[in-house]
LUMVO-54499 format. One record per residue (C-alpha): x, y, z; residue number from 0; residue in one letter. Coordinates in Angstrom, 2 decimals, padded with zeros to 5 digits. Example, Ala and Ser with C-alpha at 12.3 -4.5 7.8 and 13.67 -1.06 7.14 Angstrom:
BEGIN
xx: 012.30, yy: -004.50, zz: 007.80, fimar: 0, drennu: A
xx: 013.67, yy: -001.06, zz: 007.14, fimar: 1, drennu: S
END
This chain:
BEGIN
xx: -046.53, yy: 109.36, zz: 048.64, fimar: 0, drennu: X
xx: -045.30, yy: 111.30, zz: 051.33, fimar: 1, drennu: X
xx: -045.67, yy: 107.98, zz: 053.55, fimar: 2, drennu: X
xx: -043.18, yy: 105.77, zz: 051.13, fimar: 3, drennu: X
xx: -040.43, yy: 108.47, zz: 051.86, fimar: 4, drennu: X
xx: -037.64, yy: 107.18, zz: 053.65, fimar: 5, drennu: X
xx: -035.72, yy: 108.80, zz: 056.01, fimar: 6, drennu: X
xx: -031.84, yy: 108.68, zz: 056.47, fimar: 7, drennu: X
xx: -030.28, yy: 109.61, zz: 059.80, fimar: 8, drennu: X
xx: -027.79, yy: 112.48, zz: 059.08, fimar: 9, drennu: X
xx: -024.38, yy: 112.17, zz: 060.43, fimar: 10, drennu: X
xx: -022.58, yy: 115.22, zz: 062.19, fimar: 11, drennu: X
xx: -019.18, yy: 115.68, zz: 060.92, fimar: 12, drennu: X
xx: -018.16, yy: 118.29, zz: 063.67, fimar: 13, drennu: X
xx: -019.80, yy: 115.99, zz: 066.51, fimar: 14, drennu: X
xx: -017.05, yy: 114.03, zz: 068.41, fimar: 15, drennu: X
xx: -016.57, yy: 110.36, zz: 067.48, fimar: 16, drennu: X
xx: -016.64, yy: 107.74, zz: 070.16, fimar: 17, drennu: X
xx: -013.31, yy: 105.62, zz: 069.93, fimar: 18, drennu: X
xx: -014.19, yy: 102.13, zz: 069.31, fimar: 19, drennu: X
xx: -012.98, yy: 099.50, zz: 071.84, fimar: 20, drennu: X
xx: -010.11, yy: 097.27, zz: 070.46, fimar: 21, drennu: X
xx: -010.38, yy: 093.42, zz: 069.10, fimar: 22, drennu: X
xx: -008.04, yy: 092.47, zz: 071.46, fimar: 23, drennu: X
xx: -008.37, yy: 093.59, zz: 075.44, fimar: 24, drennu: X
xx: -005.44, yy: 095.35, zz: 077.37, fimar: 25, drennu: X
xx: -003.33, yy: 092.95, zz: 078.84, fimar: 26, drennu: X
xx: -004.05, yy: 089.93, zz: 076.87, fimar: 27, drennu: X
xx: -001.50, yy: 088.60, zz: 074.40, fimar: 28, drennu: X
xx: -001.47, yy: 089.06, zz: 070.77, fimar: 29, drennu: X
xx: -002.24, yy: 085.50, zz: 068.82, fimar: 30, drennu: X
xx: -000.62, yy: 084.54, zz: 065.67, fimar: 31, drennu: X
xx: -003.95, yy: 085.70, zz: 063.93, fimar: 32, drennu: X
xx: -004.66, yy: 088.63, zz: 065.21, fimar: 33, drennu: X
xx: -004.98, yy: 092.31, zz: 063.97, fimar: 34, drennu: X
xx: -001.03, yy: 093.33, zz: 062.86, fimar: 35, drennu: X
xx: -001.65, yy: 096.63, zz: 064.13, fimar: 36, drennu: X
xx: -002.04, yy: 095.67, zz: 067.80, fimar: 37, drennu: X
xx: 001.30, yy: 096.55, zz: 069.65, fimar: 38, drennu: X
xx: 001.91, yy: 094.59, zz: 072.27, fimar: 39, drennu: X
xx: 002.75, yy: 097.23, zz: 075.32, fimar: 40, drennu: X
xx: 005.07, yy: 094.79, zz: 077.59, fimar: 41, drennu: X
xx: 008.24, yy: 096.31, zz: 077.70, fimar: 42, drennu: X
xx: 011.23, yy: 095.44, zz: 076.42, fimar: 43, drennu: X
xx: 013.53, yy: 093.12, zz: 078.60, fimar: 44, drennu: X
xx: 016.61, yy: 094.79, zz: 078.80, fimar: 45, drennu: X
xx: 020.22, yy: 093.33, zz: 079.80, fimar: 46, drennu: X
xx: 021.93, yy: 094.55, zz: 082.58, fimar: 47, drennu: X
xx: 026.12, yy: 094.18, zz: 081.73, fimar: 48, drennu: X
xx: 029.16, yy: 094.21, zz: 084.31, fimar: 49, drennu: X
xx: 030.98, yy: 097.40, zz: 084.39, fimar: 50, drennu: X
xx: 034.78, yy: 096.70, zz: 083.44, fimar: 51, drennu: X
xx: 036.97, yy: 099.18, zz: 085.46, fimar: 52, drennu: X
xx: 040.42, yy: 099.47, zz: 083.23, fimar: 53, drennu: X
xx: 043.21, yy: 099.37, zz: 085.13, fimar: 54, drennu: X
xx: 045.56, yy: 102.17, zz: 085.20, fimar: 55, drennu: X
xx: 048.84, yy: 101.52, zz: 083.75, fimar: 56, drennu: X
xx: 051.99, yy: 100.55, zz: 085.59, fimar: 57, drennu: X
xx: 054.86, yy: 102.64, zz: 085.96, fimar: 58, drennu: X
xx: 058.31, yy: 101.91, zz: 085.36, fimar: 59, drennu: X
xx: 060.49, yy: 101.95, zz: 088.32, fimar: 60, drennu: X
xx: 063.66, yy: 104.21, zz: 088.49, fimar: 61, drennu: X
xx: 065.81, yy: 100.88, zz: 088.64, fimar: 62, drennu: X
xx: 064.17, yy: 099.56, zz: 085.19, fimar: 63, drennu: X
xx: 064.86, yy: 102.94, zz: 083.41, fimar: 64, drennu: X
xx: 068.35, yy: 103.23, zz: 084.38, fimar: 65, drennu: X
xx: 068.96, yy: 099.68, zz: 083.09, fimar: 66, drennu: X
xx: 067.44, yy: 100.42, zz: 079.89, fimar: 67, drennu: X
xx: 069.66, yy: 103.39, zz: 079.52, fimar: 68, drennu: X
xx: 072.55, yy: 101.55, zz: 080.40, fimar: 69, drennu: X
xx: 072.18, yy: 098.87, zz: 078.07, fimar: 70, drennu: X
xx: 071.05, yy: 101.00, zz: 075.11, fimar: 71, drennu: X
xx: 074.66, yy: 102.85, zz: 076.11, fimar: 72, drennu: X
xx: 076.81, yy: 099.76, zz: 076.11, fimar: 73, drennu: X
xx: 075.61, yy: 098.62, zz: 072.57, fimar: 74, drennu: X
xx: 076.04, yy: 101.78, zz: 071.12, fimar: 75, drennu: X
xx: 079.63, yy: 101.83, zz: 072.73, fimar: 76, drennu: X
xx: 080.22, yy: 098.58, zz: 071.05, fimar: 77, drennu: X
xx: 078.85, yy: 099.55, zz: 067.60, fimar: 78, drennu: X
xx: 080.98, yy: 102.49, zz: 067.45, fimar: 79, drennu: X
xx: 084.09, yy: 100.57, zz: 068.68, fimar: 80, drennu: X
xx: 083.26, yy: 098.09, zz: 065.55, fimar: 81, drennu: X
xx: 082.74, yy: 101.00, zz: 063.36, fimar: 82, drennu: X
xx: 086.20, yy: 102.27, zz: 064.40, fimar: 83, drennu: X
xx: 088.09, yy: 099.01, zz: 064.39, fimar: 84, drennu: X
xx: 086.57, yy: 098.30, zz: 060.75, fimar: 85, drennu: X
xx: 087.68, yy: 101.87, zz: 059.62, fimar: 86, drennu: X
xx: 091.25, yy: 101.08, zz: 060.90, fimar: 87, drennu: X
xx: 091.51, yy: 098.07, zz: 058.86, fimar: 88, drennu: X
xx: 090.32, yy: 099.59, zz: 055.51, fimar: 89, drennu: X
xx: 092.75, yy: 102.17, zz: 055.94, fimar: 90, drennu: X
xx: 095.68, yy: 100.79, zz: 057.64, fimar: 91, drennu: X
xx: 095.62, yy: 097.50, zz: 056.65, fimar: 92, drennu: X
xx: 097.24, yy: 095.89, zz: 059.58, fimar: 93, drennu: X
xx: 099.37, yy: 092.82, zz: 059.65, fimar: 94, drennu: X
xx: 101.11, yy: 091.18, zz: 062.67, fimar: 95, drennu: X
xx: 104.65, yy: 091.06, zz: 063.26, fimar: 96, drennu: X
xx: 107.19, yy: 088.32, zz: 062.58, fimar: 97, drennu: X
xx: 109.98, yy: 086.79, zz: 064.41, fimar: 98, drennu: X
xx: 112.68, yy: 084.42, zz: 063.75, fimar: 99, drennu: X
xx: 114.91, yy: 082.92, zz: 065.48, fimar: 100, drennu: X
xx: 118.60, yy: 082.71, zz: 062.76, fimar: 101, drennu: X
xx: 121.61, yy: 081.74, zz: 065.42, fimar: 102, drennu: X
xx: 122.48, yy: 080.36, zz: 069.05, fimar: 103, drennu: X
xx: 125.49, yy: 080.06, zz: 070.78, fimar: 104, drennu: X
xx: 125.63, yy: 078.75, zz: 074.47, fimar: 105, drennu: X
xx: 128.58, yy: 080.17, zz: 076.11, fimar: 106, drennu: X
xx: 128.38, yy: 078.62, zz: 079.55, fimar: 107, drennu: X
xx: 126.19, yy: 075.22, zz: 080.43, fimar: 108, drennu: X
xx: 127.87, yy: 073.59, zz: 083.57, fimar: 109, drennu: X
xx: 127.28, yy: 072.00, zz: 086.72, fimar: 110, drennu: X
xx: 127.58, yy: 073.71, zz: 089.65, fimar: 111, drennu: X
xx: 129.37, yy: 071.26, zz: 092.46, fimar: 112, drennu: X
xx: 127.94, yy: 073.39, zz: 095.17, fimar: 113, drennu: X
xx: 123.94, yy: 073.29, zz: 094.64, fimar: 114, drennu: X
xx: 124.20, yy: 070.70, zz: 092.17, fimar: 115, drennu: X
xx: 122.39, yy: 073.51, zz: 089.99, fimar: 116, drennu: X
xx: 122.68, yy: 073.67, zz: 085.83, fimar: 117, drennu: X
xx: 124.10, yy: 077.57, zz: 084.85, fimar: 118, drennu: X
xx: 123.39, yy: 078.16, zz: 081.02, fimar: 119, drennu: X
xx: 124.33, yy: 081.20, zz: 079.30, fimar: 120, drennu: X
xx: 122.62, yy: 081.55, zz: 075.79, fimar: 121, drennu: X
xx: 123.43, yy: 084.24, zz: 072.89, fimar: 122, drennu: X
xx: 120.39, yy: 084.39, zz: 070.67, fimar: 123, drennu: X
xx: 119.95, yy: 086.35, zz: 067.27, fimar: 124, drennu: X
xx: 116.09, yy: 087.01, zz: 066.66, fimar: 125, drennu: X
xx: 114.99, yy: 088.92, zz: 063.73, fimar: 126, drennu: X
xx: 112.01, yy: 090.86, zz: 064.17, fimar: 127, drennu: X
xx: 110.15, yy: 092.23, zz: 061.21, fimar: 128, drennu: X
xx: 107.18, yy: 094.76, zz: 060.91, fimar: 129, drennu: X
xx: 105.35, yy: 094.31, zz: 057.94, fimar: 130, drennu: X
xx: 102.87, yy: 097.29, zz: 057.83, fimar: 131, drennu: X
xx: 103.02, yy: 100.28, zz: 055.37, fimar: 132, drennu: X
xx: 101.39, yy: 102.39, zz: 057.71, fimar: 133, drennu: X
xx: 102.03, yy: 101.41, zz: 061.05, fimar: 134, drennu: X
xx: 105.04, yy: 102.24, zz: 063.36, fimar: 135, drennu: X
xx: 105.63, yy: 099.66, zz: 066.65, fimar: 136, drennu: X
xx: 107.07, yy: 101.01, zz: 070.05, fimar: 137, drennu: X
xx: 108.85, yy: 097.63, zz: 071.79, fimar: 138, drennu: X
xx: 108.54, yy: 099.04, zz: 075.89, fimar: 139, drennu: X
xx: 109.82, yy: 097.89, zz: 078.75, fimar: 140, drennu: X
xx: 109.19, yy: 095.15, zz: 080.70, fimar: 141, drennu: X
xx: 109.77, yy: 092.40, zz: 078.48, fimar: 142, drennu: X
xx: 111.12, yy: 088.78, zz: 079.26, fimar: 143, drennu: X
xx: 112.12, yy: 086.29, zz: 077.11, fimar: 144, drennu: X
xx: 112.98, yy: 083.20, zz: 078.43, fimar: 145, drennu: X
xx: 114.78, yy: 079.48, zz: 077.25, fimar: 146, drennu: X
xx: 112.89, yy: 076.06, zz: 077.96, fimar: 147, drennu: X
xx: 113.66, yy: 072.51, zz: 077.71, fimar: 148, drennu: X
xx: 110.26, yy: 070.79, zz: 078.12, fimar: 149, drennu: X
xx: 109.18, yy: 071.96, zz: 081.36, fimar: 150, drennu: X
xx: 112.42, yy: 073.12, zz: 082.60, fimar: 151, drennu: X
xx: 113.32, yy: 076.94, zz: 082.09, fimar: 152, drennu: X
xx: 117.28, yy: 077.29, zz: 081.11, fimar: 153, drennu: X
xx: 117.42, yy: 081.14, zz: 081.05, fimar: 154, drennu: X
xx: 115.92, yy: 084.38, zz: 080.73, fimar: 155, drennu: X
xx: 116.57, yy: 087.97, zz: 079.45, fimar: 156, drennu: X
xx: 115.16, yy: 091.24, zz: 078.03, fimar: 157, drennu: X
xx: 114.01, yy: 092.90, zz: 074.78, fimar: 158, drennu: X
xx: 115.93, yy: 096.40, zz: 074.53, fimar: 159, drennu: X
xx: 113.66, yy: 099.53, zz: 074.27, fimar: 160, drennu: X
xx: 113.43, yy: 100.60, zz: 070.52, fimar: 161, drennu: X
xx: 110.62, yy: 102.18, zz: 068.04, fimar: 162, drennu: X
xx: 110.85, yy: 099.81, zz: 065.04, fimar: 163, drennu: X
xx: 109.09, yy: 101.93, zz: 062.13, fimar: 164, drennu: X
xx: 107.15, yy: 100.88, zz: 058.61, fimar: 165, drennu: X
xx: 108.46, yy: 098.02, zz: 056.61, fimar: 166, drennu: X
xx: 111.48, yy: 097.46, zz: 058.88, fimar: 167, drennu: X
xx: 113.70, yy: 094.56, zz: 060.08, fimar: 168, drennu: X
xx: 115.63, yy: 094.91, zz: 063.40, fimar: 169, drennu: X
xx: 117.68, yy: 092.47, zz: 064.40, fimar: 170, drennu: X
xx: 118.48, yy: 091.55, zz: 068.00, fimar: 171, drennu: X
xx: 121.47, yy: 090.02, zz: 069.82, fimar: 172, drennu: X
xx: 119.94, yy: 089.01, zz: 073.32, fimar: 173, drennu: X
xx: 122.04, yy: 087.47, zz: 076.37, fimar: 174, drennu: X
xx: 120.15, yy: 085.04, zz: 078.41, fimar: 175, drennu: X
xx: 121.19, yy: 083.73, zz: 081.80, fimar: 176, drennu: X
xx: 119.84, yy: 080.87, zz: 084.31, fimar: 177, drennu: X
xx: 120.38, yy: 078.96, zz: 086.93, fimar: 178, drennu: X
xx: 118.24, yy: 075.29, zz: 086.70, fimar: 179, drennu: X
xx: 118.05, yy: 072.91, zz: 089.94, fimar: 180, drennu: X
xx: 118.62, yy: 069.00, zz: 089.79, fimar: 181, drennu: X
xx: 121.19, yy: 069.59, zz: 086.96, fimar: 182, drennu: X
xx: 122.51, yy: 065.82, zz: 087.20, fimar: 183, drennu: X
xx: 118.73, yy: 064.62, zz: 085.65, fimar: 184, drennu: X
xx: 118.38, yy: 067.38, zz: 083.98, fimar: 185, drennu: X
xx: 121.74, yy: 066.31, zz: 081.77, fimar: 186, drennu: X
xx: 120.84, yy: 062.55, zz: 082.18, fimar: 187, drennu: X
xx: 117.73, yy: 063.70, zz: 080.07, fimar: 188, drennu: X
xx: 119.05, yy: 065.75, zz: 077.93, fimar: 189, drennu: X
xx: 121.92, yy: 063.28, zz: 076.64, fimar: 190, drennu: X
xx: 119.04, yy: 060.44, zz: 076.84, fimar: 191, drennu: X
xx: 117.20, yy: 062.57, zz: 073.87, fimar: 192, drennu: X
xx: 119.61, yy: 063.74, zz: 072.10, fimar: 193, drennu: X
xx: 120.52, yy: 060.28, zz: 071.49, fimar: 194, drennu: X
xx: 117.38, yy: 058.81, zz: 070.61, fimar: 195, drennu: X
xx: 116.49, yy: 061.62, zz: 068.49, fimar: 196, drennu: X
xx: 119.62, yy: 063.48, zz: 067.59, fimar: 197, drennu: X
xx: 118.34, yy: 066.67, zz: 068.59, fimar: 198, drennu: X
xx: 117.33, yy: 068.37, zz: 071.12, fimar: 199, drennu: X
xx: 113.97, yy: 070.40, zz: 071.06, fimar: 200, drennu: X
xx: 114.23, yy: 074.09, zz: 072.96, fimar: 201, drennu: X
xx: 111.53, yy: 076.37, zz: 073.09, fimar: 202, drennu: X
xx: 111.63, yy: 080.26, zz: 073.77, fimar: 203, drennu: X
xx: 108.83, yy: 082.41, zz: 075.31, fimar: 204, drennu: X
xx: 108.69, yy: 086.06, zz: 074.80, fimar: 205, drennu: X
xx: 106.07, yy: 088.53, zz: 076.51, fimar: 206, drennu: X
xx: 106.81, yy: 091.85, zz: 074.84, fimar: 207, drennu: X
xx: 104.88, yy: 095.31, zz: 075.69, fimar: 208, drennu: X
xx: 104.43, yy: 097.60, zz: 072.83, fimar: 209, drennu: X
xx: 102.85, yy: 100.74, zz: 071.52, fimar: 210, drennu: X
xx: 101.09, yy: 100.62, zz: 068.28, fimar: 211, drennu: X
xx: 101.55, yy: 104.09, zz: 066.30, fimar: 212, drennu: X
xx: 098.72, yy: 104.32, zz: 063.59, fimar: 213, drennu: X
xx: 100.37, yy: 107.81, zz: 061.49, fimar: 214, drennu: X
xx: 100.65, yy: 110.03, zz: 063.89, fimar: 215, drennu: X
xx: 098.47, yy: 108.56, zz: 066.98, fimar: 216, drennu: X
xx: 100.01, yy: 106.62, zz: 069.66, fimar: 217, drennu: X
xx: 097.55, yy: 103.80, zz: 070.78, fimar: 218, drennu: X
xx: 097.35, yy: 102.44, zz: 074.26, fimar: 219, drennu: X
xx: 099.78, yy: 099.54, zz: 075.45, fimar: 220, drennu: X
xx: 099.13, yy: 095.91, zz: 074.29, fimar: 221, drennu: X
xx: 101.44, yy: 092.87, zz: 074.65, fimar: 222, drennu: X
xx: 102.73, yy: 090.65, zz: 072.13, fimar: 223, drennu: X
xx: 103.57, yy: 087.00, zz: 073.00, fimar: 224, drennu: X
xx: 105.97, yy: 084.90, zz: 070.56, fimar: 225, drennu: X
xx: 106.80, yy: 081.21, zz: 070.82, fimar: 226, drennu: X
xx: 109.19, yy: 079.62, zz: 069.14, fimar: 227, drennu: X
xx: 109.76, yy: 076.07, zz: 068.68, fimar: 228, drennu: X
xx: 112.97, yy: 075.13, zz: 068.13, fimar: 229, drennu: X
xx: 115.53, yy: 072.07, zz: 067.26, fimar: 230, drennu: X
xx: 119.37, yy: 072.17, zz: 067.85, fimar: 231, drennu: X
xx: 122.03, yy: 069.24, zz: 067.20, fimar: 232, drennu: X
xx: 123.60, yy: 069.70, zz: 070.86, fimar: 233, drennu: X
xx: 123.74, yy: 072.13, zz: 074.09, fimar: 234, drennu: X
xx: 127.33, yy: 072.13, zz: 074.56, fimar: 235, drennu: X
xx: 128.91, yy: 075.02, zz: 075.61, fimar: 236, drennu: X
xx: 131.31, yy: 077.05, zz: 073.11, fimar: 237, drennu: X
xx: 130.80, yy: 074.54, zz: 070.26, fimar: 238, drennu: X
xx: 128.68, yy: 075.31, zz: 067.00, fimar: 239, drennu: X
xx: 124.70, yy: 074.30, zz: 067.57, fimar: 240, drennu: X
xx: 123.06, yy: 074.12, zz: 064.51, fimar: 241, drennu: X
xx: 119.61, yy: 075.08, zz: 064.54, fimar: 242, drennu: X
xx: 117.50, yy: 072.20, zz: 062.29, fimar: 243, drennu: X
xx: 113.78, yy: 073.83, zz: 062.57, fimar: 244, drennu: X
xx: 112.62, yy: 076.96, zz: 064.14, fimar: 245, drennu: X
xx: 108.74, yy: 078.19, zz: 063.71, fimar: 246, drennu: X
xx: 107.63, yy: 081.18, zz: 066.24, fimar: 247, drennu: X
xx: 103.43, yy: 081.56, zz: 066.62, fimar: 248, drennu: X
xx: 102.61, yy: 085.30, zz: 067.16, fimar: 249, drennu: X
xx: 099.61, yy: 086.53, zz: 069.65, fimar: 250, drennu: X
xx: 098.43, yy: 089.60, zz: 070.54, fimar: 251, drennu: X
xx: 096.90, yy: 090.25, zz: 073.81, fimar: 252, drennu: X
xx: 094.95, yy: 093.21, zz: 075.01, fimar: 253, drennu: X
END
């Protein structure tokens, strides 16, 4: 019996294991088919990139600054200036002046037999008439108002000095004088019209400095500038004119 025993080969546990040798050899690809847990060992191909220097921001130059500055001054200049100007209408209220032109008497308007020259002497009445509640005018000095026919200037004079106040009509009795060359075609003309027409158109230019007093403030100096149209029956001297139309534009000018 002892003879039909078998013998099995014992195993030692402690005994190191040799490590098998892998299905696949080193350096040979993995196929589609083969063991999952073979890694391949290549390594990874790995892209090299451009380095991007960033470029250091500009600086502004002095000259760019100072324009920037000025600019940013010059609006805010002119939105206070608005802000001002719309106050001073909300609370004044201002209106422009008026001006009329109510008589005219020509005291001299002969011919000179020296120069052959025209000398005209006028007397005009103007009403002027400030229609602000709030707002006093000062009329300065260094007006001139002057006479036309056409193209041709007659005479010329002054506006007195005078402070015309709130809601007040002044009215003005102005001499004007002038001496006018070629005075023979200058009164073939003027006869020529006045019988075509039966009157005779005149025009009058004034250019008036003035002070503008808002309550108790005295602005700075601005000019006025009236024009009046103007049609008269006849020019001759010491006689009634009647004046048929008179209409004066008003503009101020800084």
């Amino acid at each position: 019996m002892a003879d039909h025993q078998k013998i099995h080969p014992v195993h030692d546990v402690e005994a190191p294991q040799t490590p098998k040798a892998p299905l696949v050899p080193r350096n040979a690809s993995k196929s589609d088919q083969g063991d999952p847990a073979v890694v391949d060992r290549h390594p990874p191909f790995q892209r090299t990139l451009p380095v991007v220097h960033s470029k250091p921001p500009k600086k502004r130059s002095c000259c760019c600054k100072c324009f920037c500055w000025t600019i940013s001054l010059i609006l805010l200049q002119v939105i206070l200036i608005g802000i001002a100007v719309g106050i001073i209408f909300l609370v004044f209220q201002p209106k422009l002046p008026k001006f009329s032109v109510d008589k005219l008497l020509i005291t001299q308007f002969n011919i000179s037999d020296s120069d052959n020259s025209l000398n005209a002497v006028f007397d005009v009445t103007i009403t002027a008439i400030n229609p602000n509640k709030k707002i006093g005018i000062y009329y300065e000095g260094g007006s001139q108002i002057s006479g036309w026919y056409i193209d041709t200037q007659l005479c010329s004079g002054a506006l007195p000095k005078f402070y015309q106040g709130h809601k007040n009509t002044t009215v003005l009795n102005l001499a004007l004088t002038g001496q006018s060359q070629n005075a023979t075609g200058l009164l073939s003309s003027l006869q020529q019209q006045q019988q075509a027409t039966g009157n005779i158109p005149l025009t009058l230019k004034v250019n008036q400095p003035v002070r503008v007093k808002l309550g108790q403030l005295k602005l700075f100096k601005v000019k006025f500038k009236v024009r009046c149209t103007l049609l008269v029956d006849n020019l001759d001297a010491n006689n009634q004119i009647t004046i048929s139309s008179s209409r004066c534009k008003f503009r101020l000018r800084l």
